[in-house]
N, C-alpha and C positions, 0 to 999 in steps of 0.2 A: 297567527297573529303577527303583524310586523313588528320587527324590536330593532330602533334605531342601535344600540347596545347593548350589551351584556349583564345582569343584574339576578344575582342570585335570590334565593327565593321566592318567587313570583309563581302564584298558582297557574297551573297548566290549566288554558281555556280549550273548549271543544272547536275543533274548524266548523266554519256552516258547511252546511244546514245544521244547525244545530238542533238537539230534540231538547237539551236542559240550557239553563240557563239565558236566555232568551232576554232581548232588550228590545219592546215595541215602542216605536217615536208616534206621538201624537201629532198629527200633523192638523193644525187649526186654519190654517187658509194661507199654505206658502205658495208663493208661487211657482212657477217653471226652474228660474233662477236659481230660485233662494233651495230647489231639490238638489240642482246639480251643486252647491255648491258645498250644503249638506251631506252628499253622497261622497265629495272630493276630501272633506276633512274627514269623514267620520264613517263611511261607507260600510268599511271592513266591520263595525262593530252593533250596524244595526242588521236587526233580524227580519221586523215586522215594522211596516208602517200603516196605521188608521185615519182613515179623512174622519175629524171628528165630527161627529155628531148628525144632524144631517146635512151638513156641510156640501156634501158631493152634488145633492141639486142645483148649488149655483156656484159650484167650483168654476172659476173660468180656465177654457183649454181641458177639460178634467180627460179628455181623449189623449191629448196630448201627454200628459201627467202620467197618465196610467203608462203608457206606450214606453215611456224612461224609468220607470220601474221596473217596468219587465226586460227593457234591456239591460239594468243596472243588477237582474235576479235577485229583488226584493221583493217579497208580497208585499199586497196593497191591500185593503181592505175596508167596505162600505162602513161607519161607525152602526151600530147597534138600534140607535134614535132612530137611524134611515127606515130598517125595517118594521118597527114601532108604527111609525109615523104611517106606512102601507097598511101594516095589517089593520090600525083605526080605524083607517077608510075603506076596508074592504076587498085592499086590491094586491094581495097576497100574488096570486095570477102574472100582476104589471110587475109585480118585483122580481119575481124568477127571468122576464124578459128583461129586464132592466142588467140582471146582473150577468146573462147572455151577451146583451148587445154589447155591451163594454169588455167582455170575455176574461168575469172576475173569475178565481178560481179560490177565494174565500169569504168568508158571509161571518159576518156574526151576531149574535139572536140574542136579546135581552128583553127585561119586562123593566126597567127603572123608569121607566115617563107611563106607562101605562099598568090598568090592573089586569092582568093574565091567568088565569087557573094555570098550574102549575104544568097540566098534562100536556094541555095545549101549546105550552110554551115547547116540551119534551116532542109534541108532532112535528111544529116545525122545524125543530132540531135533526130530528129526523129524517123529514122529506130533505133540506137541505144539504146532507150529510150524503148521501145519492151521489149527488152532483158536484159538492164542494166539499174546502176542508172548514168544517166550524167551529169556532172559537164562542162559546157564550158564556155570558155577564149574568152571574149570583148576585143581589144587594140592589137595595133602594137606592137611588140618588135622592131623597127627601131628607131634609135635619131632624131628627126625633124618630124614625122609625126603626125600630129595634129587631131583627130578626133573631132567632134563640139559635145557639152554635148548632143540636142537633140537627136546626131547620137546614142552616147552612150544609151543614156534610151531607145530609137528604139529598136535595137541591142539586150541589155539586155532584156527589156520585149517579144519582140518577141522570142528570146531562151527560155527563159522560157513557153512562148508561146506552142514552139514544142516539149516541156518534157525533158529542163533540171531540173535540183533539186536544182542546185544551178549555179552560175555567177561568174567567176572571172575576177575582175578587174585587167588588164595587168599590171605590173611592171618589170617586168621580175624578174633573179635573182640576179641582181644590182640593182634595186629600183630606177633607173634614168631614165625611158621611162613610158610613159599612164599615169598613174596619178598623176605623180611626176616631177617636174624638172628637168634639168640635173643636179643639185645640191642635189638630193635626198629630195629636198622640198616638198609637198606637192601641190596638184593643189585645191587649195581649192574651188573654184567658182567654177570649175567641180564636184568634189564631193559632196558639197553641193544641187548642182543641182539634184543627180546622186540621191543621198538619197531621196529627195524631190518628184521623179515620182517610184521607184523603191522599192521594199520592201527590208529594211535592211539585215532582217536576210535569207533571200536570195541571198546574195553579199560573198563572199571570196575576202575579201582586199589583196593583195599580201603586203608583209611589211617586206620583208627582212631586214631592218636597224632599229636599238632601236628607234630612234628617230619618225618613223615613224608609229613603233606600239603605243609607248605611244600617238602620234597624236589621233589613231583611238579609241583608250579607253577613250581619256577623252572627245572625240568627243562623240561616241556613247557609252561608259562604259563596264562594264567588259564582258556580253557577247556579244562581237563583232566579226565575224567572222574572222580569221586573216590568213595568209597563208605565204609559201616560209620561213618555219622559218628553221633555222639550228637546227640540232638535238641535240647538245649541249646547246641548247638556249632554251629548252622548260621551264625548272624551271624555269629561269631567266625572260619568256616572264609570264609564271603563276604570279609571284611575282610580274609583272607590273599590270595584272589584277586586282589583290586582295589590291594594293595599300598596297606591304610592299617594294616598291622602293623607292628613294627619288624624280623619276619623277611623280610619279601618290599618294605619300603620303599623301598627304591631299584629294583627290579623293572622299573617303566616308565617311572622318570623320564629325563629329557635332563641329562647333569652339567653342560652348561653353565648349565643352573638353580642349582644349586647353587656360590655366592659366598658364599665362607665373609669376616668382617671380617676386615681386617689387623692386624697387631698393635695398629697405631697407632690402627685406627678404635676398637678397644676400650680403648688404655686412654684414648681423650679419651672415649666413653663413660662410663667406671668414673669418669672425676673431675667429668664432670658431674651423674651420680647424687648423688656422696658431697656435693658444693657444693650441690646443692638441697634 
């Protein structure tokens, strides 16, 4: 991690590749540009980037794109809806070519836009798992669908199970559906749970909203894996980690650091201000 200066206690992050702690950028239709410039502020501290949604069908340049990723040694990765949107149609077949010809080297597999038997879901998991590294998505993207925490730990360990690498827990890109309220709250007796049968740093937290990354940092601390971040938000989400925010500020410090003045230091301060 680069450090313009010297500042004592600041959690020690993993160098990449990292296996914990993990920051995926959602990327929603940047352009060429707007990567590299992304890459130029904030580079060192992403890990993963996802074309959202199915976005990648009419990404423009998406050869291009992919091609500065790969020289930039970031994964890149088709969103979830992409392969959704094949298997509907039948063309499961066209999708394995699709992520050849562009020479992805990760896939990720979700059911949130369609209905999936759960096994099914667990094949393609597996046949993809062959060939790539797969990341798959737990939770509805629908408002009012409630899955029960034991469904969730099922669900998740079994993917993992069939050679995913890692798990994301559903938020969507609102942060108000799976494990959050409609008020972008957190479900805490879920996640609690979730953490409890589930190995942590096998989880990608979706946490598009501040409020809900600093939940998961001071829950599980700085290398927590986090996800759905806006690409202008990677500093600002780093600075949460490292507790130079005013949410996460006291995070790693020692309080015996903190030596607040006595009454008295300040007002002989305050009169030797006002006398000078």
């Amino acid at each position: 991690m680069t450090k313009n200066f010297d500042l004592s206690h600041i959690p020690v992050r993993a160098e990449k590749p990292r296996k914990s702690g993990l920051t995926m950028v959602m990327d929603k239709g940047l352009s060429i540009r707007e990567c590299e410039d992304m890459i130029d502020a904030s580079g060192e501290y992403i890990d993963i980037v996802k074309l959202g949604f199915g976005s990648s069908l009419i990404t423009p340049l998406l050869d291009r794109k992919l091609a500065f990723f790969r020289e930039v040694g970031i994964p890149v990765y088709f969103g979830g809806t992409l392969l959704e949107a094949f298997i509907i149609r039948g063309q499961f077949d066209e999708y394995l070519r699709i992520v050849d010809k562009f020479k992805m080297e990760y896939a990720e597999v979700s059911d949130g836009s369609i209905t999936m038997p759960h096994q099914e879901k667990c094949h393609y998991i597996h046949r993809l798992s062959k060939r790539l590294t797969v990341i798959s998505e737990v939770g509805s993207k629908e408002e009012g669908i409630l899955i029960r925490p034991n469904k969730w730990i099922e669900m998740m360990n079994t993917e993992l199970q069939a050679g995913a690498w890692k798990v994301i827990a559903e938020a969507r890109e609102s942060g108000t559906v799976g494990i959050y309220r409609p008020n972008g709250k957190a479900h805490v007796v879920l996640i609690n749970k979730i953490a409890a049968k589930v190995p942590v740093d096998k989880i990608i937290w979706e946490t598009p909203q501040k409020s809900q990354q600093v939940y998961f940092i001071k829950h599980f601390g700085a290398d927590v894996n986090l996800g759905n971040i806006a690409p202008h938000e990677v500093i600002a989400l780093e600075s949460l980690r490292l507790g130079l925010r005013s949410d996460t500020f006291f995070q790693y410090l020692d309080k015996s650091l903190y030596n607040p003045l006595s009454d008295q230091q300040m007002v002989t301060e305050k009169q030797t201000v006002t006398s000078s």
